[in-house]
N, C-alpha and C positions, 0 to 999 in steps of 0.2 A: 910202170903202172901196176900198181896189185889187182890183185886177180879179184877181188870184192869189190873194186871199183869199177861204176856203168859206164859203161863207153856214148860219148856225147854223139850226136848223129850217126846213129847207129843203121838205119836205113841207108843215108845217104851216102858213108861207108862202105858198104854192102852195095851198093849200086857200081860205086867207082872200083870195086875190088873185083868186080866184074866183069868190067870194061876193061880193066888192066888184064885181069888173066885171060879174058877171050884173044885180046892184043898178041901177048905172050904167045897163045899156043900157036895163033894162026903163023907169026915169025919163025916157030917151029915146025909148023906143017903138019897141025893137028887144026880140025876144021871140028869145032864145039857145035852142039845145038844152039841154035838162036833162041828159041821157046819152047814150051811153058818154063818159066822162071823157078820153080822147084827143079827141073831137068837140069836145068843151065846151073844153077846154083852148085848143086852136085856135082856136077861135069866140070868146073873150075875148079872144086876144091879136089876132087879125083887127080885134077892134071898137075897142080898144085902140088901136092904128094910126092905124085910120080915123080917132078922137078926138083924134089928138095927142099920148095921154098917156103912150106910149112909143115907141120906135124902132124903126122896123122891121130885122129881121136879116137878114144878106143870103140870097140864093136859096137858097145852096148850105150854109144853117147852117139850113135851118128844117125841123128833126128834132124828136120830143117833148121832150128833154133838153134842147135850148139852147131851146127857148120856155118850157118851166116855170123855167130860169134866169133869164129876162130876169121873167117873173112875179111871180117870188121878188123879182129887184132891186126892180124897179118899187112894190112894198107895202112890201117892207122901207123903203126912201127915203119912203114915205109916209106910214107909221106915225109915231104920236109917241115921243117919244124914255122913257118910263116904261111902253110896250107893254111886256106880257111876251115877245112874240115876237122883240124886235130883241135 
């Protein structure tokens, strides 16, 4: 996927990449915030990080719009390829 290209369901992405990583931490024995959704969003892609299992963005990109981007990427890449979301 080049990086100039939109990512299709791009909320809906962002929903499920979030339900995944809250999944994720709790099997690890990290207990995320459940709400407000700017919190939570942060708090997945924080633990996210910390796991390895994406990149971190630099300082001066880490606004809500480029971390539900890198979200989006990160599930979409992870899905299998007969998901309805990719």
């Amino acid at each position: 996927m080049s990086k100039t290209n939109k990512i299709l369901n791009e909320d809906k992405l962002v929903k499920k990449a979030l339900e995944v990583g809250v999944k994720m931490a709790k099997m690890q024995g990290f207990d995320l915030p459940s709400s407000p959704q700017p919190v939570k969003t942060k708090a997945v892609y924080l633990f996210l990080v910390e796991v390895n299992q994406i990149t971190p963005l630099p300082d001066d990109k880490l606004d809500g719009a480029s971390i539900k981007k890198r979200l989006a990427r990160w599930i979409h890449n992870a899905l299998p390829d007969d998901d309805p979301l990719k």
